[in-house]
N, CA and C atoms as a LAMMPS dump frame, in Angstrom:
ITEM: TIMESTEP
0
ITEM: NUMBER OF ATOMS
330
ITEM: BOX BOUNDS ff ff ff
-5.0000000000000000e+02 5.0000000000000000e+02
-5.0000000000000000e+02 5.0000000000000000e+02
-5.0000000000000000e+02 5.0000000000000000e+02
ITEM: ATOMS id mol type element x y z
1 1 1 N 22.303 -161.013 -459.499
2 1 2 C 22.097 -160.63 -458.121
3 1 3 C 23.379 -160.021 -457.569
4 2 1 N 23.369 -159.088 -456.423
5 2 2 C 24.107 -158.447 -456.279
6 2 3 C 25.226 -158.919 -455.175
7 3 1 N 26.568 -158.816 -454.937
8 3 2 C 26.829 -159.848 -453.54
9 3 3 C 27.639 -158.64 -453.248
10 4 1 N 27.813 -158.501 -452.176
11 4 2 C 28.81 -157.433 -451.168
12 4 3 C 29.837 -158.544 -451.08
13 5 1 N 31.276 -158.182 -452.143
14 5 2 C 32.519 -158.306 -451.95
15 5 3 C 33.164 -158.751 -450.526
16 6 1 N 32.415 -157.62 -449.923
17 6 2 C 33.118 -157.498 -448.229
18 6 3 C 32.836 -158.653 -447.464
19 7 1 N 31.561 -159.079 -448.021
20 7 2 C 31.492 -160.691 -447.072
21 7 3 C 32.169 -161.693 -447.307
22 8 1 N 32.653 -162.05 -448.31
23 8 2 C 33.112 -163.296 -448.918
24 8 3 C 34.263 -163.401 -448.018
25 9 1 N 34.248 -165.399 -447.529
26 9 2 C 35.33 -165.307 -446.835
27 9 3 C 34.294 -166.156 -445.397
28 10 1 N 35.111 -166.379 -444.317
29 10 2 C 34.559 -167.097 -443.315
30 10 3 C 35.001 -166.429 -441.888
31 11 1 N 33.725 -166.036 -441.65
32 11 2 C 33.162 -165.45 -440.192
33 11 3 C 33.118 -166.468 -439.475
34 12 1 N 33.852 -166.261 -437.809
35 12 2 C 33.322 -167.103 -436.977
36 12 3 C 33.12 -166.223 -435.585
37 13 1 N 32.138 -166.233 -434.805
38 13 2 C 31.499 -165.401 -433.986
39 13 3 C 32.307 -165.631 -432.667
40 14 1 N 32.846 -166.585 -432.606
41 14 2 C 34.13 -167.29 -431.39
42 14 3 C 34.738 -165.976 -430.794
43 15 1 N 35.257 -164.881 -431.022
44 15 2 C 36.458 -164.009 -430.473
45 15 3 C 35.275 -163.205 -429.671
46 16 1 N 33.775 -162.956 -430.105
47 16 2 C 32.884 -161.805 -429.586
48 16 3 C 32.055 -162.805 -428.444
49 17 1 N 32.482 -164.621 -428.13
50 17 2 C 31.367 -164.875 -427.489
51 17 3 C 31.538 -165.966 -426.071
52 18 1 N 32.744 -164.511 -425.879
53 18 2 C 32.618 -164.778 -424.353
54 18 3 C 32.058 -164.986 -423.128
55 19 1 N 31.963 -165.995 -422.538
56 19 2 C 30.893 -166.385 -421.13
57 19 3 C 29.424 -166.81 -421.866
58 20 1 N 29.176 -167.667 -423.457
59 20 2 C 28.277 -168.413 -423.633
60 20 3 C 28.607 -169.665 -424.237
61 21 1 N 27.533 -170.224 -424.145
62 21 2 C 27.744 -171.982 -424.488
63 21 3 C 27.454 -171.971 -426.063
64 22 1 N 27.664 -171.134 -426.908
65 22 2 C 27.143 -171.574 -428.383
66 22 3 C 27.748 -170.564 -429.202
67 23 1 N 28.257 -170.994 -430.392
68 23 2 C 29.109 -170.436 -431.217
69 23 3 C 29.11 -170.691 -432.597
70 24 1 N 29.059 -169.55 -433.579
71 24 2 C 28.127 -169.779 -435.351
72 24 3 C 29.72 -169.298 -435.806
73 25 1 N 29.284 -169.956 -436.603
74 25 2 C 30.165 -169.592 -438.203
75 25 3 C 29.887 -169.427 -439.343
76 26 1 N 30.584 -168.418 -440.294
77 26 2 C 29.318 -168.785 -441.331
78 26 3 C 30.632 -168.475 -442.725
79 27 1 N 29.987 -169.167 -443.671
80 27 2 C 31.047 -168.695 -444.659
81 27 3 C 30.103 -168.185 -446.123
82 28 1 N 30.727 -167.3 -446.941
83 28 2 C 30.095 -166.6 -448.038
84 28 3 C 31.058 -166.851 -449.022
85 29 1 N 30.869 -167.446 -450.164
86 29 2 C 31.505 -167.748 -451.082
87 29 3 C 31.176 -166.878 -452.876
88 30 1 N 31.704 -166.378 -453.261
89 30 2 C 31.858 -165.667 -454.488
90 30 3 C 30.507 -165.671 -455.209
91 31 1 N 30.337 -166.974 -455.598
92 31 2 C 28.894 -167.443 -456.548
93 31 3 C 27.706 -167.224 -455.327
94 32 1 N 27.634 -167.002 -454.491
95 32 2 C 26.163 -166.917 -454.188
96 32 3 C 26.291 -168.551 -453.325
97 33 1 N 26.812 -169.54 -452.895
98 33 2 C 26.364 -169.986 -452.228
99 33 3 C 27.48 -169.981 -450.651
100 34 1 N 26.425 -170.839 -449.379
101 34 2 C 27.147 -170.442 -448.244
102 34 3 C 26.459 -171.382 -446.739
103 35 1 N 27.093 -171.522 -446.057
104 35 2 C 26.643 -172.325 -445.083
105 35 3 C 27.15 -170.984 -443.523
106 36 1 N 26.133 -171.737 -442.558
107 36 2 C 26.048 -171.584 -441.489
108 36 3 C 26.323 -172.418 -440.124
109 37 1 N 27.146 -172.35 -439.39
110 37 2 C 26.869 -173.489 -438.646
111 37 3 C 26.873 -173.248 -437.163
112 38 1 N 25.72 -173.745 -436.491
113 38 2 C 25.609 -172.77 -434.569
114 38 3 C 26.095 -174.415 -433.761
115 39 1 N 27.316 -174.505 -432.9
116 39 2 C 27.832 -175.37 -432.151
117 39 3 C 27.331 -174.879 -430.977
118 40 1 N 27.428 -175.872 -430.115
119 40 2 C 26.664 -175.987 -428.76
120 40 3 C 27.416 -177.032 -427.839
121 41 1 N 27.739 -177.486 -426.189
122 41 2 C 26.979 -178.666 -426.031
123 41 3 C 26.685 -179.767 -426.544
124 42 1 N 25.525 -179.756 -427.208
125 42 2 C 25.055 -180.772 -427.842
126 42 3 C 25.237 -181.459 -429.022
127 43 1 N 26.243 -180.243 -429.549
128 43 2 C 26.804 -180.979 -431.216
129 43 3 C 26.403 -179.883 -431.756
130 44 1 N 26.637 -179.506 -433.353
131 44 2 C 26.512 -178.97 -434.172
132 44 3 C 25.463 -178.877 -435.503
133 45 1 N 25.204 -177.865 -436.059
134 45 2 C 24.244 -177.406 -437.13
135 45 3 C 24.626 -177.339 -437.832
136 46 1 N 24.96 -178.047 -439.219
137 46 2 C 25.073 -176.945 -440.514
138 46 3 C 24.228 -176.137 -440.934
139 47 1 N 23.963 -175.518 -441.593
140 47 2 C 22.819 -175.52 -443.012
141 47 3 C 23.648 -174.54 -444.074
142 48 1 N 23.135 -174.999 -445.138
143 48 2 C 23.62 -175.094 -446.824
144 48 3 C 22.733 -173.404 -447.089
145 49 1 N 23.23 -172.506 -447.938
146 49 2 C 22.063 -171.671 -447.876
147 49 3 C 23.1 -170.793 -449.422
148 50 1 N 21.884 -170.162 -450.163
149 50 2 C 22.53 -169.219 -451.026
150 50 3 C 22.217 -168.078 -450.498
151 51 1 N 22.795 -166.971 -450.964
152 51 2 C 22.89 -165.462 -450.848
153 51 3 C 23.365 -164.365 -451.59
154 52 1 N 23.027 -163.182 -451.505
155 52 2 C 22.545 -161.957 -452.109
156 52 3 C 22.701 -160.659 -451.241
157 53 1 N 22.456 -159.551 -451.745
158 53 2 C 22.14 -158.424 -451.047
159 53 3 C 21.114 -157.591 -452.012
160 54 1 N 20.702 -157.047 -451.753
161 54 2 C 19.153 -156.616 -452.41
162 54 3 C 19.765 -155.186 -452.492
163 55 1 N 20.119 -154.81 -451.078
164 55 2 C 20.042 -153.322 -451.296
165 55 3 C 21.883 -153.139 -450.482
166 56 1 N 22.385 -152.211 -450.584
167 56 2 C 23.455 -151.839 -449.831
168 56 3 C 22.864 -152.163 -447.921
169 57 1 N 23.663 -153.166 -447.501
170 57 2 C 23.795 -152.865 -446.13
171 57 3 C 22.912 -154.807 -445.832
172 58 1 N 22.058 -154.758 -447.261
173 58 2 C 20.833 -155.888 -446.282
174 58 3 C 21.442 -157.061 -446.921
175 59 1 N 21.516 -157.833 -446.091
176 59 2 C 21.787 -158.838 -446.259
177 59 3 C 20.539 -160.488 -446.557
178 60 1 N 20.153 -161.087 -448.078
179 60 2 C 19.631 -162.293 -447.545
180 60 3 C 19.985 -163.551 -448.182
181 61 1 N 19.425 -164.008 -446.939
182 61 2 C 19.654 -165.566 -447.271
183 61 3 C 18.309 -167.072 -447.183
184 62 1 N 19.142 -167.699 -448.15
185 62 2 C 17.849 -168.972 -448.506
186 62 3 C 18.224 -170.275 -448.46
187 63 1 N 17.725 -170.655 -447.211
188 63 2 C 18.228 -172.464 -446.868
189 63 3 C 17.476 -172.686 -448.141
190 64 1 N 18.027 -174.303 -447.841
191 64 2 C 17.517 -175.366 -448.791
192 64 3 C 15.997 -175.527 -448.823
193 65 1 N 15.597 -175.237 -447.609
194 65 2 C 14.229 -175.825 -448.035
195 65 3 C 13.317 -174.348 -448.115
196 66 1 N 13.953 -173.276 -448.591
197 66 2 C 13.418 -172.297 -449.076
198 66 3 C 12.982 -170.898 -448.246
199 67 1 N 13.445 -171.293 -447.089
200 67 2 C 13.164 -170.495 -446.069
201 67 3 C 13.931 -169.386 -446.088
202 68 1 N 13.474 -168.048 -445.898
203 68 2 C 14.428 -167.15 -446.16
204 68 3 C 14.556 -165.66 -445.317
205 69 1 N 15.692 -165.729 -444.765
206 69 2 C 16.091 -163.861 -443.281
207 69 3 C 16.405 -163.486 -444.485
208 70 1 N 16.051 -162.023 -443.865
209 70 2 C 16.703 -160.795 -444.197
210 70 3 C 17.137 -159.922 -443.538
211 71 1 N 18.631 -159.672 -443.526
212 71 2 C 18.947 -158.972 -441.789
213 71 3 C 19.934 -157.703 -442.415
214 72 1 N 19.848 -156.952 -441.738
215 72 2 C 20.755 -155.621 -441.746
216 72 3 C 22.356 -155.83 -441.364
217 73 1 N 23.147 -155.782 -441.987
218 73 2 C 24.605 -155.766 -441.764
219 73 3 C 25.539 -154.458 -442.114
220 74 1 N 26.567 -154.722 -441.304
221 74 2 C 27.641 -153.498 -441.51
222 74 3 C 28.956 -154.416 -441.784
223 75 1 N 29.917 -154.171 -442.217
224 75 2 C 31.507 -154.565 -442.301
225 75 3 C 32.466 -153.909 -441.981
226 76 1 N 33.636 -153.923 -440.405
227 76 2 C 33.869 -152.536 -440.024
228 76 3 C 34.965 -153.807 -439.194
229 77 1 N 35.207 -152.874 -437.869
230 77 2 C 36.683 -153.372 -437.269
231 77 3 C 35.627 -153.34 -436.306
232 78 1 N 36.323 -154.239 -435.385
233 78 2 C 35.749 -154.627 -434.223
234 78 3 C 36.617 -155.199 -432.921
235 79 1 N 36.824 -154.384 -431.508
236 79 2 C 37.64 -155.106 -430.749
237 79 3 C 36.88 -156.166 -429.579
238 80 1 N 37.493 -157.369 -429.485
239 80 2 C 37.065 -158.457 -428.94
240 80 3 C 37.048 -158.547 -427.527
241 81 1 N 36.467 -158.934 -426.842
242 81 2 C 36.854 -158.662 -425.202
243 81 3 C 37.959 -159.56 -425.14
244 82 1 N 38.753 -158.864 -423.875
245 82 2 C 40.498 -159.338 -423.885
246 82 3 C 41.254 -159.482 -424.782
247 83 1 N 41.385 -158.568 -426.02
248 83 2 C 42.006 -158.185 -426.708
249 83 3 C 42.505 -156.989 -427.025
250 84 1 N 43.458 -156.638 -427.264
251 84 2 C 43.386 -154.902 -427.431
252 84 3 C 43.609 -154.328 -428.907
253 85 1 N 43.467 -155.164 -429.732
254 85 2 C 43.311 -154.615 -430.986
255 85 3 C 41.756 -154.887 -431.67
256 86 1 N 41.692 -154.152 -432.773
257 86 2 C 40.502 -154.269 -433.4
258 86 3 C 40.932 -155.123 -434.848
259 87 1 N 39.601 -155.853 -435.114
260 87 2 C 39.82 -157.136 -436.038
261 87 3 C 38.817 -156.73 -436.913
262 88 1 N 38.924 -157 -438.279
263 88 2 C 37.806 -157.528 -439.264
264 88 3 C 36.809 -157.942 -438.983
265 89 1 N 35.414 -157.374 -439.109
266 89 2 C 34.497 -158.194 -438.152
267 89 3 C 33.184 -157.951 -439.338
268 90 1 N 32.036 -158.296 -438.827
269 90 2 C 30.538 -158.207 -439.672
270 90 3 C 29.361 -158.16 -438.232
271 91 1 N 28.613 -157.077 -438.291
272 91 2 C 27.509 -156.989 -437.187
273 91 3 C 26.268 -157.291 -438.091
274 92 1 N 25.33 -157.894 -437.755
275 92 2 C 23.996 -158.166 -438.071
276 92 3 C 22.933 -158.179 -437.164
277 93 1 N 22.117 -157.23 -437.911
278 93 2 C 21.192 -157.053 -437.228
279 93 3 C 19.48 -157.195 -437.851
280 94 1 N 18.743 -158.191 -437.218
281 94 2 C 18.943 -159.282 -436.39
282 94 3 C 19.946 -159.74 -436.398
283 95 1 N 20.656 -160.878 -435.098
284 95 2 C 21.364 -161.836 -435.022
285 95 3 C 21.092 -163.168 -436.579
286 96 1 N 22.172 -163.484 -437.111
287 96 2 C 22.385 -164.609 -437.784
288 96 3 C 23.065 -165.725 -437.346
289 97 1 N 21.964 -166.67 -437.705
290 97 2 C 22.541 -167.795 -437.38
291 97 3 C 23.022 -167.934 -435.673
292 98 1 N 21.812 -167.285 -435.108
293 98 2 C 21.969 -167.001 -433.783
294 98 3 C 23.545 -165.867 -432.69
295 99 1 N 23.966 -165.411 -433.572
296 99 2 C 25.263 -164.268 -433.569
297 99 3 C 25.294 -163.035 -433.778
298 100 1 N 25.314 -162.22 -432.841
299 100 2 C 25.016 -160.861 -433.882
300 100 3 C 26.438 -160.429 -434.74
301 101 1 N 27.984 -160.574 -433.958
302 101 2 C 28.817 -160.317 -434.72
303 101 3 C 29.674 -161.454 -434.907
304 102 1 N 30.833 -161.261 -435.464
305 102 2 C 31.751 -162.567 -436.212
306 102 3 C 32.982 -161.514 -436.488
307 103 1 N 34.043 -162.316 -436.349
308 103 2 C 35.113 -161.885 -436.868
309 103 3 C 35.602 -162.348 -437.975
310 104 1 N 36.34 -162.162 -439.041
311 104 2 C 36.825 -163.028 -439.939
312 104 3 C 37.844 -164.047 -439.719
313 105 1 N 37.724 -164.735 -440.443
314 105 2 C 39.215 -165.361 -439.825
315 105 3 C 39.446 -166.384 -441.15
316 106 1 N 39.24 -166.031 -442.446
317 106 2 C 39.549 -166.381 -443.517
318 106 3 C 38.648 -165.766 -444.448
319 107 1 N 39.524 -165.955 -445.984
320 107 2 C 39.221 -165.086 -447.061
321 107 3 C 38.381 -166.369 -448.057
322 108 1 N 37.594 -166.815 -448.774
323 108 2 C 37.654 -167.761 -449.516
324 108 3 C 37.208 -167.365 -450.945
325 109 1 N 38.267 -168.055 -451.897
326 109 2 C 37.69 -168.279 -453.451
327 109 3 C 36.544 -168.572 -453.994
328 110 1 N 36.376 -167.278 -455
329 110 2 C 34.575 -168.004 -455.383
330 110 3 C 34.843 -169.077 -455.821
């Protein structure tokens, strides 16, 4: 299966999600597996999930209990509100894991 290089590493949607109550992270690891996690308020989500890319650009993924998105992504620079530089970032479209973008903010070993 095929994995886009460019994801691997840990997204967190925090720098793009200004003036809301909920905030995802997600990390992509070398081999195909990867978690998600949407904080709130109320406490936090994991979920455990493997992943792939099928085609250039699409991104999917498969919780544990088999359930499985397929969402459109890009990998590009991105500037954050109240910031004035542009950062490492990932847009998805649909939103993942309730986020449409993420910045990076670490690299990780398969």
């Amino acid at each position: 299966m095929h994995r886009d290089t460019a994801l691997i590493g840990h997204w967190d949607s925090a720098p793009f999600d200004h003036g809301v109550m909920e905030s995802s992270e997600l990390e992509f690891r070398g081999d195909g597996r990867g978690g998600g996690t949407v904080a709130n308020a109320l406490g936090e989500e994991v979920t455990a999930f493997s992943w792939h890319c099928p085609e250039p650009g699409v991104l999917e993924v498969r919780d544990t209990d088999g359930d499985v998105e397929r969402v459109r992504y890009a990998v590009t620079r991105a500037t954050p509100a109240y910031t004035p530089d542009a950062i490492p970032a990932v847009r998805f479209e649909p939103p993942l894991f309730f986020a449409r973008q993420y910045a990076r903010s670490s690299v990780v070993s398969p």
